[in-house]
Structure formats: C-alpha cells, structure tokens
C-alpha positions as CSV (number, residue, x, y, z in Angstrom):
1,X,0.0,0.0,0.0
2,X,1.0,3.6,-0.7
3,X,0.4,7.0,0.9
4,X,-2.7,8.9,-0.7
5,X,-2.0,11.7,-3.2
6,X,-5.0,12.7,-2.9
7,X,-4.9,16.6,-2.1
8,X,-7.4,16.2,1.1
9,X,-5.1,14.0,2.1
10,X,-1.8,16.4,2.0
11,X,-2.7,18.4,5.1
12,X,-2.8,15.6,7.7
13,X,0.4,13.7,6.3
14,X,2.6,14.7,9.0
15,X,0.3,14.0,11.5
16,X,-0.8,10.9,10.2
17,X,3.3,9.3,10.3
18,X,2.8,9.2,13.7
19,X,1.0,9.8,17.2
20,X,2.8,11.6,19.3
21,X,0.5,11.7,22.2
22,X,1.5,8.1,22.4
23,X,5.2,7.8,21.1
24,X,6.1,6.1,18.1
25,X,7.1,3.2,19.5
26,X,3.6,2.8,20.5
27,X,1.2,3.5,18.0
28,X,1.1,5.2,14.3
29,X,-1.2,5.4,11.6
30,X,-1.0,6.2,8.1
31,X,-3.4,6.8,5.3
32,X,-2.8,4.4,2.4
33,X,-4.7,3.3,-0.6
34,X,-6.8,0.0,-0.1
35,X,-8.8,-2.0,-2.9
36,X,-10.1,-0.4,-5.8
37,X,-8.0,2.7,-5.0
38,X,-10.4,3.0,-1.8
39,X,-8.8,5.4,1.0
40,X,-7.2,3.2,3.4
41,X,-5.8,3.6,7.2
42,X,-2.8,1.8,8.5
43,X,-3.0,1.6,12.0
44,X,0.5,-0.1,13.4
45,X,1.2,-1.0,17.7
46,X,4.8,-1.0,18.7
47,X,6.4,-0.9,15.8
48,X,4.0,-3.8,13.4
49,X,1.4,-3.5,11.2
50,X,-1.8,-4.3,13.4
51,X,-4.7,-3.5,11.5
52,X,-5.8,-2.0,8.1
53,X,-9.9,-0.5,7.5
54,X,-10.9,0.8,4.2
55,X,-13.5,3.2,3.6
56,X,-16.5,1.3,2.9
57,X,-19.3,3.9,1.7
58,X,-22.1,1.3,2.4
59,X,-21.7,0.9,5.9
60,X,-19.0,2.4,7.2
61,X,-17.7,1.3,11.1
62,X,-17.9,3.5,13.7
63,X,-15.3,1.7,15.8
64,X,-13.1,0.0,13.8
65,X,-10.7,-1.4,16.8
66,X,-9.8,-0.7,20.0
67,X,-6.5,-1.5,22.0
68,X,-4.3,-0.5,25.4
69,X,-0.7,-1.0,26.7
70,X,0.4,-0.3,29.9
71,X,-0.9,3.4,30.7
72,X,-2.5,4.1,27.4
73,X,-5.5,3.6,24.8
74,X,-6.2,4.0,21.2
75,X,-9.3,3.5,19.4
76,X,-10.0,4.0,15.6
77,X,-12.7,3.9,13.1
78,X,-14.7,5.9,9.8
79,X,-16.6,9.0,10.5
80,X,-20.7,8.8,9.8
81,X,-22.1,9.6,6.6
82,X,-21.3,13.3,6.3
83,X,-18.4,13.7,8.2
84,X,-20.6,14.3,11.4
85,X,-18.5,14.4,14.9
86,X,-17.4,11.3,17.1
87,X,-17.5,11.4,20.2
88,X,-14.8,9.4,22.3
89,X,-14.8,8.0,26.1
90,X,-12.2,5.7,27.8
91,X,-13.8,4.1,30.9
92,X,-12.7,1.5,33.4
93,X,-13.3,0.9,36.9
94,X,-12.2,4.9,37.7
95,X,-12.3,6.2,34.7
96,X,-14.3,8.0,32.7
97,X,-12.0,10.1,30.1
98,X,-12.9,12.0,27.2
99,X,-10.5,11.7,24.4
100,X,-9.2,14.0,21.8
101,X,-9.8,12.8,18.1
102,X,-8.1,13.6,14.9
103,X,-9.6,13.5,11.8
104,X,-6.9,11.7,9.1
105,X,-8.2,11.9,5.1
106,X,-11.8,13.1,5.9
107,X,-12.7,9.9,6.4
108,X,-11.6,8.3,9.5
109,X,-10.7,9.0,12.9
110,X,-8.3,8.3,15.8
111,X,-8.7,9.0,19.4
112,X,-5.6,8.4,21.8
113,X,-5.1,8.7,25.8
114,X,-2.9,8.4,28.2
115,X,-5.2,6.3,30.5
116,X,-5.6,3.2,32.3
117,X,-9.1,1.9,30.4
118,X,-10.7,-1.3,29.8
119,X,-13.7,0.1,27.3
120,X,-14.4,2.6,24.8
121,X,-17.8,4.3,24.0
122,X,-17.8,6.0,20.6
123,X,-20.8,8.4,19.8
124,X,-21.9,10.1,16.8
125,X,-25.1,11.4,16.2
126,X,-27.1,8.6,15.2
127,X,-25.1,5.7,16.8
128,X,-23.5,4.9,20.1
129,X,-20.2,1.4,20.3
130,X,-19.2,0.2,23.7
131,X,-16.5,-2.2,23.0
132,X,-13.7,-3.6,25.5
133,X,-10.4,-2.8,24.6
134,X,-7.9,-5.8,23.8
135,X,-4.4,-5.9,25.7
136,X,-1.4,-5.5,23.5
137,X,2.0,-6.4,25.4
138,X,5.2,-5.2,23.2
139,X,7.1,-8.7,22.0
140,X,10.6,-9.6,22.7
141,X,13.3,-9.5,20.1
142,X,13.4,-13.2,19.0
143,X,17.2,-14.5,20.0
C-alpha cells in the first residue's frame, strides 16, 4: 500500500506518520490506498502493522478497533455519513476520560489517551459502540 495523493489528504500527512500523544514506539497510523483505489488507514502498535480498514461507503464502522498498553489507549474507526462528529470515552473501573480525536483523510478518525481503560464508547449522532479494549503487550526480540 502507498500514501494517498490525494490533495485532502496532504494536510494531515505529518500527522498521520505518527501519534505523538503516544510515542512512536507505541502506536502510528497512516493513510494508504486499499482495494479499488479505496482510502485506506494503517494503523500499526509497537512498531507492526496491526490492522488496516478501508472506507466502505455502504456501511462504514464506527469503531473499527480498540486497543491498550500499559498506561495508554487508542481506538479508531470511519466517520458517519457526512463527516458528522465522534465522540470518544475511555472508561474503566475509575475512569471516565474524554479523548481528543483527529480526523486523518476526511474519512476516519483516531482517538488516543494516556489512560488506564478497559472500554471505549464512541458516539456520533445517530449511533452509540461500547467495546472492551484488547491488551497488547510489546514482543521480545526473537534471540
């Protein structure tokens, strides 16, 4: 998969090589191109590729995927028909935590935290996804 050159795409580039909110040895994303030249997003964890969604105009997912480390949380997805806001919460037993999301390629969005979570509920206008988050643990070298 390449990078988009698509010009919508141009202006969230250097945002979209990495997180920095989480370091890039935790997570990054990047826009690509999927099947059918279909915007894509690349979404890797500690350094490997861990999941790729691509813009489905049908039925697009809200919440794509959803994962934490030790002290942090990303979740991702495609925005609503429209473009219309999401709304992001990381909860667990004492938490309740708002997140900040970025838009990348007018089509789908990231939301990052420094939190200890175990769900996510993602809200839009029309639609509301609780989901627990999986655990991701950063691999040993192999000897």
């Amino acid at each position: 998969m390449s990078v988009m050159e698509l010009e919508s795409t141009r202006s969230t580039r250097s945002t979209a090589d990495g997180l920095d909110a989480l370091g890039s040895d935790r997570c990054r994303v990047r826009l690509a191109r999927g099947t059918r030249g279909r915007a894509a997003l690349e979404v890797y964890v500690h350094g490997g590729l861990y999941d790729v969604t691509v813009a489905d105009g049908f039925a697009p997912s809200l919440l794509r995927g959803a994962v934490r480390g030790r002290g942090w949380a990303v979740a991702w997805g495609q925005l609503p028909p429209g473009g219309a806001p999401v709304r992001v919460t990381f909860t667990g037993r004492r938490v309740d935590l708002p997140a900040d999301v970025r838009v990348f390629g007018d089509r789908f969005w990231v939301a990052v935290a420094d939190v200890r979570a175990r769900s996510v509920v993602v809200s839009a206008a029309s639609e509301r996804v609780t989901s627990r988050l999986r655990t991701v643990r950063r691999r040993s070298p192999r000897p």
